[in-house]
C-alpha positions as a LaTeX table, in Angstrom:
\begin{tabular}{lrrr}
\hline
Residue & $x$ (\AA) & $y$ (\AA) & $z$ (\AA) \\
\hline
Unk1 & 45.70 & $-4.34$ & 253.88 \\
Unk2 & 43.10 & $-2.05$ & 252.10 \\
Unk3 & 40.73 & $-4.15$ & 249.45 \\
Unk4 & 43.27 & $-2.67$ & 246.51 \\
Unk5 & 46.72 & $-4.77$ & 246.33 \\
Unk6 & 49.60 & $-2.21$ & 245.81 \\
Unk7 & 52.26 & $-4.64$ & 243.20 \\
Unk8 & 55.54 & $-3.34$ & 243.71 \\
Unk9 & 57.66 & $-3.70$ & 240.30 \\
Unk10 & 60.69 & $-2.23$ & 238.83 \\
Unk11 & 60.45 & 0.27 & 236.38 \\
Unk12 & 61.89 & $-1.22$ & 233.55 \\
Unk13 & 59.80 & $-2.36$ & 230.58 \\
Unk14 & 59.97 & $-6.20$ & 231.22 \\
Unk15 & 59.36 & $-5.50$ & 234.66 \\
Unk16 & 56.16 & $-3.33$ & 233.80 \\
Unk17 & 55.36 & $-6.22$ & 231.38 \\
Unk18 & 55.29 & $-8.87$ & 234.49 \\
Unk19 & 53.55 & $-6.52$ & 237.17 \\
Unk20 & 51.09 & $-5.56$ & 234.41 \\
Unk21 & 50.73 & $-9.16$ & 233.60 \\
Unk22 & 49.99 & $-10.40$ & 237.49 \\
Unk23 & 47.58 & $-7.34$ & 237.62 \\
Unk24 & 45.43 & $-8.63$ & 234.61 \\
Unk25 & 45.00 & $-12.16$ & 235.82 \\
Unk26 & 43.78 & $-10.81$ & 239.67 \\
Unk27 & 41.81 & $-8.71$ & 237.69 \\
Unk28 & 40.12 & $-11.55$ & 236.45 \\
Unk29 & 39.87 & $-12.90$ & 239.28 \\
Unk30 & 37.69 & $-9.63$ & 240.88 \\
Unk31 & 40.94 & $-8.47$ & 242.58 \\
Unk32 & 41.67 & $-4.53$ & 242.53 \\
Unk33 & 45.30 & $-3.88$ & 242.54 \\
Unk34 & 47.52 & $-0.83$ & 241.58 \\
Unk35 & 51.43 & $-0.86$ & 240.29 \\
Unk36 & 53.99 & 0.56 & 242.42 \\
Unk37 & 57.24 & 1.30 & 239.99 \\
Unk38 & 60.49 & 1.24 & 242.26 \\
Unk39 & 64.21 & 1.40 & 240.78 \\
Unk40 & 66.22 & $-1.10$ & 242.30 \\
Unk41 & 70.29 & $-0.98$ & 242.75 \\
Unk42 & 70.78 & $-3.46$ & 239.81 \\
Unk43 & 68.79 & $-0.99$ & 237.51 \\
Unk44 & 70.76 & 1.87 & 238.97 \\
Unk45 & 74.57 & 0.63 & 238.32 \\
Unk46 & 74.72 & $-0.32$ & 234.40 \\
Unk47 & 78.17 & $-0.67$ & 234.27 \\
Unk48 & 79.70 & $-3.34$ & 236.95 \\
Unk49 & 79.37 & $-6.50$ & 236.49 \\
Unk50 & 76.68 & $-8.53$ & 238.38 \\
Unk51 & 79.21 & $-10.69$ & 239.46 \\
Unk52 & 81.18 & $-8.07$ & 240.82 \\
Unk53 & 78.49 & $-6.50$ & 242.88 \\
Unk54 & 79.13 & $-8.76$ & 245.54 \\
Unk55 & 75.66 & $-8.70$ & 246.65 \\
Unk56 & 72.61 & $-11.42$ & 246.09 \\
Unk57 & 69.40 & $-9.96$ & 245.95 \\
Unk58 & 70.65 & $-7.23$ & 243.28 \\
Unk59 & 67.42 & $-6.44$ & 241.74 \\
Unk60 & 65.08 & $-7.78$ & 244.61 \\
Unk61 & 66.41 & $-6.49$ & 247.58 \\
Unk62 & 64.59 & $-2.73$ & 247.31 \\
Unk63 & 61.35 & $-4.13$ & 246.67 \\
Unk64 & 62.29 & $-6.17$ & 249.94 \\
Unk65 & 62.40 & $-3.14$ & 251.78 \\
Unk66 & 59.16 & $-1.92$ & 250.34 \\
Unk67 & 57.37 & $-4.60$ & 251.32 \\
Unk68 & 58.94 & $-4.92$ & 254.64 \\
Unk69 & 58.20 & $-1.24$ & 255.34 \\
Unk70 & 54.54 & $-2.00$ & 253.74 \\
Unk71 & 54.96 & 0.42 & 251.33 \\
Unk72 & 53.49 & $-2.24$ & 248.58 \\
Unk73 & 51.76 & $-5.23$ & 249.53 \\
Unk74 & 53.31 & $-7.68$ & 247.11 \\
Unk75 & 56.42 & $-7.85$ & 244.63 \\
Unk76 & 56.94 & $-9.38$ & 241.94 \\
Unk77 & 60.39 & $-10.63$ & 240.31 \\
Unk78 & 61.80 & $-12.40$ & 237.27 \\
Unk79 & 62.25 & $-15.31$ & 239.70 \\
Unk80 & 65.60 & $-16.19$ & 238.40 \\
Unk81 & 66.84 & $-12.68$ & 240.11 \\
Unk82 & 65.88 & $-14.01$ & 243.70 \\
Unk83 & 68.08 & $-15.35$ & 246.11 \\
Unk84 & 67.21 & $-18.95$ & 247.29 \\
Unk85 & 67.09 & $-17.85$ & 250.47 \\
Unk86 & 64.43 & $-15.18$ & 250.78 \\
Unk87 & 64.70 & $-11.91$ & 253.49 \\
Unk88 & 63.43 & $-12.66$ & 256.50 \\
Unk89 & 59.59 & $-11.95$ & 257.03 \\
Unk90 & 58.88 & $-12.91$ & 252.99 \\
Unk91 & 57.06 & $-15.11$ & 251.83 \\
Unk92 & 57.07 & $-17.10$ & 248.53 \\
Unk93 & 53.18 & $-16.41$ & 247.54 \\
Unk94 & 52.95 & $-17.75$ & 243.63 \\
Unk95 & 55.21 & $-18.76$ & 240.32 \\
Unk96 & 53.29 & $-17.93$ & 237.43 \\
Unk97 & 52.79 & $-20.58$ & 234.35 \\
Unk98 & 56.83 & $-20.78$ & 232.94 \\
Unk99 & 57.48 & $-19.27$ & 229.64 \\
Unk100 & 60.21 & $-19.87$ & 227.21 \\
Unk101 & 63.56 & $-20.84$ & 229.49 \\
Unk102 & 65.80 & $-20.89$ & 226.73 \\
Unk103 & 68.83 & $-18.44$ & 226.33 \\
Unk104 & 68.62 & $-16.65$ & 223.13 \\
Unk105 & 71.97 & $-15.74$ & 220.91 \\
Unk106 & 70.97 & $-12.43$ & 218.81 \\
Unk107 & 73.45 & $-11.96$ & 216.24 \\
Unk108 & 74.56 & $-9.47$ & 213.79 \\
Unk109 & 74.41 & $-11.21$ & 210.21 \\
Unk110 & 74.17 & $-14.35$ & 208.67 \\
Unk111 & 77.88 & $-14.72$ & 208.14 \\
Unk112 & 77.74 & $-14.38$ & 212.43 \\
Unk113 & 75.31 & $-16.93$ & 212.36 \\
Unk114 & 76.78 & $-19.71$ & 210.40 \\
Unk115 & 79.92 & $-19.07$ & 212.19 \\
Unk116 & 79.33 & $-19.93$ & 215.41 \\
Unk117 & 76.08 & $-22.62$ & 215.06 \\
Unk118 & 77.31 & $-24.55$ & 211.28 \\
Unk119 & 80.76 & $-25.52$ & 212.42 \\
Unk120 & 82.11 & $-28.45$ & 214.02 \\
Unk121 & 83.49 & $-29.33$ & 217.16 \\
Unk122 & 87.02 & $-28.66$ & 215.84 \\
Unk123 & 85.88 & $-25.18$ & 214.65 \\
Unk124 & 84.43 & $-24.36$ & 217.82 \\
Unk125 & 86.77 & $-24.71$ & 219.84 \\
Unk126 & 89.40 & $-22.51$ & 217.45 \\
Unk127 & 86.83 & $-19.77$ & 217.20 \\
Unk128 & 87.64 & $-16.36$ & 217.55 \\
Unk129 & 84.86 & $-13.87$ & 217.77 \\
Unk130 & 83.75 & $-11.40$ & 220.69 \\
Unk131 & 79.98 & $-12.28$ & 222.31 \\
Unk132 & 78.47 & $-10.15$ & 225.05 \\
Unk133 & 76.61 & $-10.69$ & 228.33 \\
Unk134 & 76.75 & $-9.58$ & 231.68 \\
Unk135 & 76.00 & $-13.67$ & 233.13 \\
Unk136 & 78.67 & $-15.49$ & 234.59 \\
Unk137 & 76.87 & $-18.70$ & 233.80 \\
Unk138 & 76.80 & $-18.24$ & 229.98 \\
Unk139 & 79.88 & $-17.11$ & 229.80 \\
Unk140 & 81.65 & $-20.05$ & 231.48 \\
Unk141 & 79.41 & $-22.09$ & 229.28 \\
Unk142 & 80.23 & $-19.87$ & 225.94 \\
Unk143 & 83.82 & $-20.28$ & 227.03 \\
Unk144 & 83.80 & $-24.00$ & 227.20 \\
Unk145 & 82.30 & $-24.69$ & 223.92 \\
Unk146 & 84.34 & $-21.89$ & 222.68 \\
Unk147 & 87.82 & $-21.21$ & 224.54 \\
Unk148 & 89.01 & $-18.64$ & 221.88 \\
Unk149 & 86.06 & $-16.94$ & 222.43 \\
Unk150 & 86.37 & $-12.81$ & 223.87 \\
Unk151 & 83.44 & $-12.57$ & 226.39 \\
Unk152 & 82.72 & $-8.60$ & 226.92 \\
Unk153 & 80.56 & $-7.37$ & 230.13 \\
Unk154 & 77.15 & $-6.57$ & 228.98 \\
Unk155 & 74.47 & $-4.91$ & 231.37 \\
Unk156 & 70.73 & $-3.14$ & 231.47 \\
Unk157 & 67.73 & $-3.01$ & 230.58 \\
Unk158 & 66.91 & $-5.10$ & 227.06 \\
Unk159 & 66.74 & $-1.88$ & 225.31 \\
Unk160 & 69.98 & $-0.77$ & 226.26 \\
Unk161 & 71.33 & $-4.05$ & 225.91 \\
Unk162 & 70.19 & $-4.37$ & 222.01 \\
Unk163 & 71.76 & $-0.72$ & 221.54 \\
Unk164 & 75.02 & $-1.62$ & 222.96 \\
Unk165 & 75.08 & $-4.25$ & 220.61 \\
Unk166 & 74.56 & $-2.28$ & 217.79 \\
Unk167 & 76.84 & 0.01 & 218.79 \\
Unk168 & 79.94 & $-1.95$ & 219.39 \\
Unk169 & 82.01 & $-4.32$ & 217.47 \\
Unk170 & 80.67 & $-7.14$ & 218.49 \\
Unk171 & 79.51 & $-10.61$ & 216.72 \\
Unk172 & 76.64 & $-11.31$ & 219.31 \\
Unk173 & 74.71 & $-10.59$ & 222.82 \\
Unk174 & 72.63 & $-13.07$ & 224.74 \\
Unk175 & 69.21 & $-12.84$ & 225.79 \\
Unk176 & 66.69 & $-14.67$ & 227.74 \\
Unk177 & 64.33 & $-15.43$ & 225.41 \\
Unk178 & 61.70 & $-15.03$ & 227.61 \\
Unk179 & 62.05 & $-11.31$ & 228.13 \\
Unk180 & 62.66 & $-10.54$ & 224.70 \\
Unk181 & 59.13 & $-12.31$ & 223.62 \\
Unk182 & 57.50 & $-10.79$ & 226.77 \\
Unk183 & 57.72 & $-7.48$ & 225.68 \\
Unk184 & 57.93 & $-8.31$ & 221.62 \\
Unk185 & 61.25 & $-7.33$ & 220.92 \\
Unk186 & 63.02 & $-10.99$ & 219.37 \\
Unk187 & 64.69 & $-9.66$ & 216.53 \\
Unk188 & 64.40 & $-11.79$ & 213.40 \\
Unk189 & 68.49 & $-12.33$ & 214.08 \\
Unk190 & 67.91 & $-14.49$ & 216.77 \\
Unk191 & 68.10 & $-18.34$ & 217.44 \\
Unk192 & 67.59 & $-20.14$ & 220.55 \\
Unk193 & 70.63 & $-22.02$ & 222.06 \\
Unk194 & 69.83 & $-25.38$ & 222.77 \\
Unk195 & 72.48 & $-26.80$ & 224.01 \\
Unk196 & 73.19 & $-24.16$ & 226.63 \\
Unk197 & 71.71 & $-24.88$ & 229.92 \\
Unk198 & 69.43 & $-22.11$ & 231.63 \\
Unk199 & 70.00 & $-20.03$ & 235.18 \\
Unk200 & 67.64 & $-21.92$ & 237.73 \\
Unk201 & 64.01 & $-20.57$ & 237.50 \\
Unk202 & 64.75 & $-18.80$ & 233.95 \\
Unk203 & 61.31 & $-17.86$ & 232.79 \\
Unk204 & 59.03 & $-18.33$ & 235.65 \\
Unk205 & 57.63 & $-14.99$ & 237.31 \\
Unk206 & 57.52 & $-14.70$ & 241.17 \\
Unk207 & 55.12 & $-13.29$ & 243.24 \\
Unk208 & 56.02 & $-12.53$ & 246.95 \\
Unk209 & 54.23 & $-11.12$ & 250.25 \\
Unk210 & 54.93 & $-10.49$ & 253.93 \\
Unk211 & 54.79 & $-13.47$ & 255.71 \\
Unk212 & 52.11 & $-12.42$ & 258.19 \\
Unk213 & 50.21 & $-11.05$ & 255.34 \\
Unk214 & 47.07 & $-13.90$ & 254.81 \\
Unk215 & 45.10 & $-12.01$ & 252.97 \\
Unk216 & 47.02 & $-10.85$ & 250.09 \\
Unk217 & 48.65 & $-14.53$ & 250.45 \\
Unk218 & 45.32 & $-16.12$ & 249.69 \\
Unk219 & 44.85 & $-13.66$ & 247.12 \\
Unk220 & 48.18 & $-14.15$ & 245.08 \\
Unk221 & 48.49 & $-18.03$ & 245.77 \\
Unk222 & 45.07 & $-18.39$ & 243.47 \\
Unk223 & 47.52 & $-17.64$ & 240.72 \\
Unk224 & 50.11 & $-20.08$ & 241.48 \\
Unk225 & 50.91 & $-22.71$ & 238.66 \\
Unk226 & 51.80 & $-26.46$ & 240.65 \\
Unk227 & 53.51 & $-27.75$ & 238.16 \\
Unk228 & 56.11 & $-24.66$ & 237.71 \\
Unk229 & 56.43 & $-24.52$ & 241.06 \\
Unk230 & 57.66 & $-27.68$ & 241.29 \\
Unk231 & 60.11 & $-27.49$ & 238.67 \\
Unk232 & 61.71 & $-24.43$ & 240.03 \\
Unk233 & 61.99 & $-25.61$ & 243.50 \\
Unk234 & 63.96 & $-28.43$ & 242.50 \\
Unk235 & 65.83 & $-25.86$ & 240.65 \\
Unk236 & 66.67 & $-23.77$ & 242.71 \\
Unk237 & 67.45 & $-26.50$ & 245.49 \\
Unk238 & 69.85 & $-27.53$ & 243.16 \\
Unk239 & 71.61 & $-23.78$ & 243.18 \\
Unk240 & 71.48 & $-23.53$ & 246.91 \\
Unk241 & 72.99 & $-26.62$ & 247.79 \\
Unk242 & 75.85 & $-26.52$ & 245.27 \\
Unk243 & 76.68 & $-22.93$ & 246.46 \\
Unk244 & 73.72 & $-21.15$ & 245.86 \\
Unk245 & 73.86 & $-17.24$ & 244.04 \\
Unk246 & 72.66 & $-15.91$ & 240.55 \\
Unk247 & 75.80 & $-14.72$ & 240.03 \\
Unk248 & 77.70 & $-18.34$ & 240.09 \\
Unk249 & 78.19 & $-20.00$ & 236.77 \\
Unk250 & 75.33 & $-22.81$ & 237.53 \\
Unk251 & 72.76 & $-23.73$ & 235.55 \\
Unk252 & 69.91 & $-26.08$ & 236.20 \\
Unk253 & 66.27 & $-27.18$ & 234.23 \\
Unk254 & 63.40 & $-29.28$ & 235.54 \\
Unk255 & 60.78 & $-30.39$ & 233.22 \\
Unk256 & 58.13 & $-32.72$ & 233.37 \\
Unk257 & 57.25 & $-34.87$ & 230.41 \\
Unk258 & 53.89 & $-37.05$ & 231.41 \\
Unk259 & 54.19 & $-38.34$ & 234.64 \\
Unk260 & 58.77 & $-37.88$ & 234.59 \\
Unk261 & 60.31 & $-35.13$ & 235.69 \\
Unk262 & 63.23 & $-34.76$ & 233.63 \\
Unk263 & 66.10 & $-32.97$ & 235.29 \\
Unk264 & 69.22 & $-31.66$ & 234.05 \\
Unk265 & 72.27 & $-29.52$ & 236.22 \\
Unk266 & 75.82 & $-28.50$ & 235.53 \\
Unk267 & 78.43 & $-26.07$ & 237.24 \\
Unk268 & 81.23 & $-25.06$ & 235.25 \\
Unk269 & 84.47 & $-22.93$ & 236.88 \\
Unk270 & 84.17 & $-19.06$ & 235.75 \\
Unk271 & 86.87 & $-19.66$ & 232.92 \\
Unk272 & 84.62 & $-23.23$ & 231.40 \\
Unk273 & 87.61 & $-25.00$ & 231.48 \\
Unk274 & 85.91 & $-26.98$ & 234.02 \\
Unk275 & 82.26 & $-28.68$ & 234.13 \\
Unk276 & 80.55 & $-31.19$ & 236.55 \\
Unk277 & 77.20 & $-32.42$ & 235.13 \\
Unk278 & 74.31 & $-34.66$ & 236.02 \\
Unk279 & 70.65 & $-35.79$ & 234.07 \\
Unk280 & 68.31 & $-37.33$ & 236.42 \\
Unk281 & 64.60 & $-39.14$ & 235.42 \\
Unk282 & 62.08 & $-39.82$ & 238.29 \\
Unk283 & 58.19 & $-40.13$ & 238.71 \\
Unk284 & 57.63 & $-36.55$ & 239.26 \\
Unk285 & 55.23 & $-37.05$ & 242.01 \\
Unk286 & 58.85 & $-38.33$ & 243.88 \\
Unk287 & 60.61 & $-35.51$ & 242.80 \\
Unk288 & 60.43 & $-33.00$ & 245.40 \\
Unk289 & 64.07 & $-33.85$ & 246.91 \\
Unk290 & 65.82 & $-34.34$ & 243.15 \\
Unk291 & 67.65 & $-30.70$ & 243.27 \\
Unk292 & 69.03 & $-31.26$ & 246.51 \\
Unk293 & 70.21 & $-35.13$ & 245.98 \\
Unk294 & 71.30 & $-33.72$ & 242.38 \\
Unk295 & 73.42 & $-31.09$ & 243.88 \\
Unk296 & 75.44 & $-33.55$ & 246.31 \\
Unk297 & 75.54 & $-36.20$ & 244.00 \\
Unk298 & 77.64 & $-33.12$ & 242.08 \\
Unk299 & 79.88 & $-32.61$ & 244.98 \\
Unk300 & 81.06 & $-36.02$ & 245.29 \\
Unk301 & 81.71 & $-36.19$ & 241.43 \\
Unk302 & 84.10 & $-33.11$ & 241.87 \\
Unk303 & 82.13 & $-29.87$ & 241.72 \\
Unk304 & 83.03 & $-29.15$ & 245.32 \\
Unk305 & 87.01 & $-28.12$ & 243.67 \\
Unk306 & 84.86 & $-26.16$ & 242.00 \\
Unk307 & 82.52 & $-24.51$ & 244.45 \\
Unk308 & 85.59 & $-24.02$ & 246.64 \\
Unk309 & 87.70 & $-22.27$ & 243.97 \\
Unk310 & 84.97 & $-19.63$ & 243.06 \\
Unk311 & 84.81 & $-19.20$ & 246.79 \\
Unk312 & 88.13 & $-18.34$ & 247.65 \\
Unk313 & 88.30 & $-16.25$ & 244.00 \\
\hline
\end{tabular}
């Protein structure tokens, strides 16, 4: 590797936004680097659904072959787009300090609004009203609070996303909050969903490298937050012992509060008529086994009818 790391990124402008982001911080660190834009699959197909790909890895899986092929010397992901299980010869090399991992409902007008977050359970559940994403894990979750609900296939880039929106008659789209802040573009017709669990990892940025690559290891590890990375390995052991793909409705969020990490999982079936949850509180210096004992504590309660019916669906 030549003294300038080559960041491989997609070329969209939350992707830019992260790659730009890693760049500043080894800049401060006396690290030359230069961005590498590629366009991955999931950036090239706007219209199928991500579930429907039938593929993990949607958006990561070019960059994979960049870095396999040494075309760029590190990658770096919205880390709730990897697999669990990364390509052979990759390495996990940092997670980045976790920003907001809430989902965030953008709406059309007040009348939207009060709607869907000032009624009662009763109302909820007789709602009728159209919502859009392309995430098979807030839609099951949309459709269990609200079974009435019409669910419409949203994908691309968060510009094209917000213009869809605008475009169609619909009542709402949702949003990670955290790439909508990233790149400044929370409209004021926003509000953060509380009660709807996030996609494992939602928020963190990943940095990867070639296994065999020490040196830009070293160099990318130096940015690596301990207590993120802890929270989105449990995570994420969670996903991949319950079934494991970002395109399963499963959703999963380790915090710690002092010394506690605080852990909450669910898996609902695609339709959220069905949903198998857990909370967990341990010392979080124990914790490093809590997604996994999580998950199969899951599987005995029931969620392996559901693991097993999204399987053979």
């Amino acid at each position: 590797m030549s003294n300038v790391i080559r960041i491989g990124t997609r070329d969209s402008k939350l992707a830019l936004w992260q790659a730009e982001t890693v760049q500043s911080l080894l800049k401060d660190k006396n690290i030359d680097s230069e961005l590498i834009p590629v366009k991955s699959e999931g950036d090239l197909d706007l219209i199928t659904p991500l579930y429907a790909m039938g593929v993990e890895g949607v958006f990561t899986k070019t960059l994979d072959a960049y870095l396999l092929s040494n075309k760029i010397d590190v990658a770096v992901h919205s880390m709730k787009d990897v697999p669990t299980q990364l390509a052979q010869g990759i390495a996990q090399g940092a997670v980045l300090k976790r920003a907001n991992h809430k989902d965030l409902f953008v709406y059309k007008n007040k009348a939207v609004y009060e709607k869907y977050f000032h009624s009662n359970a009763d109302e909820q559940r007789l709602l009728q009203g159209v919502v859009a994403t392309g995430s098979v894990r807030r839609k099951a979750q949309l459709l269990h609070k609200f079974p009435n609900l019409t669910v419409e296939n949203l994908r691309g880039n968060v510009q094209t996303r917000m213009k869809k929106l605008h475009e169609n008659n619909w009542d709402a789209a949702i949003f990670a909050a955290a790439g909508l802040e990233r790149i400044d573009e929370r409209p004021q017709t926003s509000v953060e969903m509380d009660w709807m669990l996030p996609a494992p990892a939602q928020g963190a940025i990943m940095i990867v490298c070639r296994e065999n690559d020490k040196e830009a290891f070293e160099k990318i590890n130096s940015l690596n937050d301990e207590q993120t990375a802890l929270c989105v390995k449990i995570e994420r052991d969670f996903l991949k012992t319950l079934m494991g793909g970002c395109s399963t409705p499963i959703s999963a969020l380790a915090e710690i509060v002092d010394d506690t990490m605080v852990f909450k999982g669910n898996i609902l079936s695609p339709d959220g008529k069905q949903k198998v949850e857990t909370e967990k509180e341990i010392i979080a210096s124990n914790a490093d086994e809590l997604g996994i004992l999580a998950a199969k504590e899951l599987l005995r309660n029931g969620a392996d009818e559901i693991v097993k019916a999204i399987k053979n669906a």
